[in-house]
N, C-alpha and C positions, 0 to 999 in steps of 0.2 A: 504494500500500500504506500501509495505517496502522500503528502500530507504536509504543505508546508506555503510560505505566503515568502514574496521579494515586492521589491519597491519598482515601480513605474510610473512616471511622469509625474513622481512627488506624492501618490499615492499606493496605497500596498493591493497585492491581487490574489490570490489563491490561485493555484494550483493541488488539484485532486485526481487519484487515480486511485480506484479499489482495484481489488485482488480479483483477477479475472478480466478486466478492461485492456484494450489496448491501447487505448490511447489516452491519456490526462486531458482531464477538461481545469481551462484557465479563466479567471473571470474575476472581475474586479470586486473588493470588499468596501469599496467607497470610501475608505479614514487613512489619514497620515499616521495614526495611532498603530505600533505592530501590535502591544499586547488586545486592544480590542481587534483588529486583524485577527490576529490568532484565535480569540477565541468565536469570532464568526466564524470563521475555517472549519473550528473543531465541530461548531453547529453543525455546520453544511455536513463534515464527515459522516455525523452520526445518522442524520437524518436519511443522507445519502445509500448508506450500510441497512437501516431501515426498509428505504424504498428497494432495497437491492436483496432482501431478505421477503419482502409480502409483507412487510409487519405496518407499512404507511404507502398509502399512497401515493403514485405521484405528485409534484409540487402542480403542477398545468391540472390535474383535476381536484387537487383542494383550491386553489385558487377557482375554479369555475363551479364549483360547490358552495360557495362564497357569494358569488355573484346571484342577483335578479335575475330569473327565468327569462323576463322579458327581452335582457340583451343578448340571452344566448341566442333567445328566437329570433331575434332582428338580424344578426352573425350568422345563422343557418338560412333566411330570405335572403340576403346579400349573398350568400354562396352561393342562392339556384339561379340569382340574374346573370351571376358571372357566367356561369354556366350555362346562361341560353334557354332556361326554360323560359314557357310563354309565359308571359304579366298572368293571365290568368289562373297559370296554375300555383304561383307564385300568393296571388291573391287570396286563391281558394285558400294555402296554408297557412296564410295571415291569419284569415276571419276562423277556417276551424280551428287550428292552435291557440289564439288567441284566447278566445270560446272554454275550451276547453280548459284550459290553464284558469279561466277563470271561475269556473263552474266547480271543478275539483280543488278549488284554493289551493294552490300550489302556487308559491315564491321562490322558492329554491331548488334546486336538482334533487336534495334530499325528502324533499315533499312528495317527488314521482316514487310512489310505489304502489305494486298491484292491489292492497288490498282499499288505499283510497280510491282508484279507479277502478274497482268491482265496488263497491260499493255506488258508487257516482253512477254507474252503469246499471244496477240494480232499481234506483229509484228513477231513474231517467225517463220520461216518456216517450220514448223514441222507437225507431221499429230495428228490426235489430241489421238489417243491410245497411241504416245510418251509423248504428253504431259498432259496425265491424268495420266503415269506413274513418271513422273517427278515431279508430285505434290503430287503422293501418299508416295513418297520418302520421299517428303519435309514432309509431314504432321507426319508420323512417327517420323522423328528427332523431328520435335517441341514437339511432345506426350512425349517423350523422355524427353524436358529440362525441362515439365511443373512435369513429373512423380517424378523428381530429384530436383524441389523446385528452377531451374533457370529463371522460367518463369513463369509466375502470371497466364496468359490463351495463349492459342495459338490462336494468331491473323490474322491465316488463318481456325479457325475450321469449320467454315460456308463458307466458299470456292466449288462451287459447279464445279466438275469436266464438263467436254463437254461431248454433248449427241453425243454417235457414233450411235445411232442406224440410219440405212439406211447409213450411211456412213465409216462401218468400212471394211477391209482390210483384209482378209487371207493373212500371210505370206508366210504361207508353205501349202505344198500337201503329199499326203501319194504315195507312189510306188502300182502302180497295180501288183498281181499275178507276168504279164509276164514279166513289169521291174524290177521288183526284180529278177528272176530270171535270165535276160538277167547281173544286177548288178555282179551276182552271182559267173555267168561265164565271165565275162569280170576280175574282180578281180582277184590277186594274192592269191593263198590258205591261206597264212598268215593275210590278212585282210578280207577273203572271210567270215573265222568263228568270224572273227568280226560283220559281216554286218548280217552272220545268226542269231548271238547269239542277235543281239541288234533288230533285225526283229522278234525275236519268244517270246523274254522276256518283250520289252520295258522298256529295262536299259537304264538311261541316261551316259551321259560318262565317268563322272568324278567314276560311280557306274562299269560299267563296267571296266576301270581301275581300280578299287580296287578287283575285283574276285579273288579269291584262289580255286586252286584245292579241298579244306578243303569248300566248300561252296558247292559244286555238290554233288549229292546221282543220280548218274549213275545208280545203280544197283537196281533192285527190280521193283513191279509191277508198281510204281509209282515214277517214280522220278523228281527230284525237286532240283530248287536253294535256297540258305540260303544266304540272300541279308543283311550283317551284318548293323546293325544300325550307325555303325560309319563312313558310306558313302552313307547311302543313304540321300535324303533330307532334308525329315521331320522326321531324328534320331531316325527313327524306323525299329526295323528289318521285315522284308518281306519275307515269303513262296511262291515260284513262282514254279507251275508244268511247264514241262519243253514236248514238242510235239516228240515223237519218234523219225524224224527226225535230229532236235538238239542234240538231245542225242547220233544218231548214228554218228555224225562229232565230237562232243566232244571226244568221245569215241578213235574216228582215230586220234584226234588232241594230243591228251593224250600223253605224252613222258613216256614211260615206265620206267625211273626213276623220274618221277614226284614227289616232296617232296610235302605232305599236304597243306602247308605255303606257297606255292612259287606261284606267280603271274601267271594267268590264260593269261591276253590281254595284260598285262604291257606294252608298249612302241609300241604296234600293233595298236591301236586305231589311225587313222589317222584325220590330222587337214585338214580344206576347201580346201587347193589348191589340195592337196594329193586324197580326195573326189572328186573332180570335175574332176579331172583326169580318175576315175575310172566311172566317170557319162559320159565321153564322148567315153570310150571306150567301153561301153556298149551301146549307143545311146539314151542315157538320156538326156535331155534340161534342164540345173540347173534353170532358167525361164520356164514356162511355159507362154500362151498368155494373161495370167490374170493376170503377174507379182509372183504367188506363189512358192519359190523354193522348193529344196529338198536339207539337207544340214544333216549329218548325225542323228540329231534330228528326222526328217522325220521320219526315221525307226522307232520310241517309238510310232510315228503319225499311220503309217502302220500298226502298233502291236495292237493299239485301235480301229481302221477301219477293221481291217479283223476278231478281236472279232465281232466288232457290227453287221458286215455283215453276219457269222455267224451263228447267230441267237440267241447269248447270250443275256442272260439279263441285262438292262441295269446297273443293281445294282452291276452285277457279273464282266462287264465289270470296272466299278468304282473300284471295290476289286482289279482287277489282274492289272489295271494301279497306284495302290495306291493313290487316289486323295483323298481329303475331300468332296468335293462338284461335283455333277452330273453332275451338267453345265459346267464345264470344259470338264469331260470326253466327253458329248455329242457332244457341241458346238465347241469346240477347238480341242480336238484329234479324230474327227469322220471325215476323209473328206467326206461329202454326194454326191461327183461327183462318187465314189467307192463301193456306196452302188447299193444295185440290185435293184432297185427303177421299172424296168419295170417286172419285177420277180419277184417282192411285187403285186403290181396294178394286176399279171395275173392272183394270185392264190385266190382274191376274189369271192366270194360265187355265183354263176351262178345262175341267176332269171329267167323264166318261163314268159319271157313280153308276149308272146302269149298269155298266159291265164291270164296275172294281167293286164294288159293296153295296148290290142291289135294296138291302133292309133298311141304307139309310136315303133311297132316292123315294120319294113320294108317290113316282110314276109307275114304279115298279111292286111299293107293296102299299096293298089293299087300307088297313090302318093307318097309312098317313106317314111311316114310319117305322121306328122299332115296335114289333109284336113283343105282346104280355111276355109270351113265350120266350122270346130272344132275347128278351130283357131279363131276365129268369136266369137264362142258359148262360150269359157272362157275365 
């Protein structure tokens, strides 16, 4: 072990190396004084030997153990801008962290433990896909302070979310064929090629506001949007074929001096109230009887339901809604009330019961059916 302070620039420094390091760490004791030098030194050693044993924690997670919840959170929002997340998702972890942290009184790191948040989750009135989303928020941030050396382990990581199965909730619904079209025509031309473009592509909004004229290829056998990476979600760019229809209202929507650069939807894209307006003068129910709305998202919902319907592949479907994972695209953007489920079942394979198991073809035995008898005899 090394263990010892020298003078620099009129002030003393320490130098430290335990047993097992290879390298000495140097760093200033701040006093022209060596015996307080020294005995800062000997602090740092022991403390040092401490942290180097399990018996104290790091200095960087006592010092953020210390600290206001609320800077750490502002220090983890500053990470995800630098990083490029959207404002929005960013925002989202403003209001539900915030939210939270304040709901479960928690001021300090030491305040986050499972049993104040099963509790907080116990009397909450919430349904429980909000509150499996509220934890998966939390558990990210804590990955976060643990990733960054302010937190030793995350003291929710064995936290087991609620089972929803049998008791979850669809939100939303997809528009049948004839409500979209009834959307179509009840709509203002100016947001009509909103609702088509966002029903035939499954852009979401914030992607749809970002279009340029410079992203369409109108012309030719095959045309297609160029859905640029710095608006779509997961900052990747996206080739979306585009259905002749679409094409032929872009084409009319087109202003003939259209500059490349220039905003396609910009400021056309309408918010809830503006939607529900355009849902009641088309004779849309923004509820339906199962509580599921329809809220411009819908249409992205519509775009993956009228693939699957279809007859796409499920794989193919995944491609053109750009997911990661299948089970979203299936589970989540398929409404199966909009699948032809009875136009499925009609086109299975017609059997010969006459001739493979006459007892249970109608035509064949006299009762209708199974005889007493046969019934009896297996």
């Amino acid at each position: 072990m090394i263990c010892h302070v020298y003078r620099r620039s009129g002030k003393f420094w320490g130098k430290l190396r335990l047993q097992g390091e290879a390298r000495p760490h140097r760093f200033s004791l701040n006093t022209t004084d060596r015996r307080v030098a020294q005995a800062k030194l000997l602090e740092r050693a022991r403390e040092a030997e401490k942290e180097a044993s399990g018996l104290l924690p790091p200095r960087s997670v006592r010092d953020a153990a210390a600290q206001p919840l609320s800077g750490l959170l502002a220090a983890f929002l500053e990470d995800l801008q630098v990083k490029g997340r959207a404002s929005t998702t960013v925002a989202k972890y403003r209001k539900t962290l915030g939210k939270l942290c304040e709901r479960c009184h928690w001021h300090t790191l030491p305040d986050v433990t499972p049993r104040s948040f099963c509790e907080w989750r116990a009397r909450a009135e919430l349904d429980a896909k909000t509150l499996n989303d509220l934890l998966g928020a939390l558990l990210t941030f804590l990955r976060w302070l643990v990733h960054q050396r302010l937190l030793a382990e995350n003291p929710l990581q064995h936290l087991q979310k609620i089972d929803t199965r049998g008791r979850g909730r669809t939100y939303r619904r997809s528009l049948s064929p004839a409500q979209l079209v009834a959307l179509l025509r009840a709509a203002p031309p100016h947001r009509r090629i909103v609702y088509l473009t966002a029903a035939y592509t499954g852009l979401r909004r914030c992607e749809l506001m970002g279009l340029r004229w410079a992203d369409f290829t109108l012309e030719g056998a095959a045309p297609f949007v160029r859905v640029r990476a710095s608006i779509t979600k997961n900052r990747k760019d996206a080739v979306l074929p585009l259905p002749a229809d679409l094409v032929a209202a872009l084409r009319a929507f087109r202003p003939a001096d259209a500059a490349p650069f220039s905003p396609v939807l910009l400021g056309l894209v309408p918010r809830i109230p503006t939607f529900r307006k355009d849902l009641v003068a088309a004779g849309i129910p923004f509820e339906d009887e199962q509580g599921r709305r329809v809220d411009l998202h819908a249409l992205r919902m519509t775009y993956g339901t009228n693939l699957t319907a279809s007859g796409a592949a499920p794989r193919v479907v995944m491609e053109l809604m750009r997911h990661s994972d299948i089970k979203l695209t299936m589970r989540i953007y398929t409404d199966a009330a909009q699948l032809p489920l009875t136009e499925a079942v009609a086109k299975l394979p017609a059997l010969d019961l006459a001739q493979v198991c006459p007892e249970l073809c109608p035509k064949t035995c006299p009762n209708g059916g199974l005889s007493p008898s046969h019934a009896v005899a297996t």
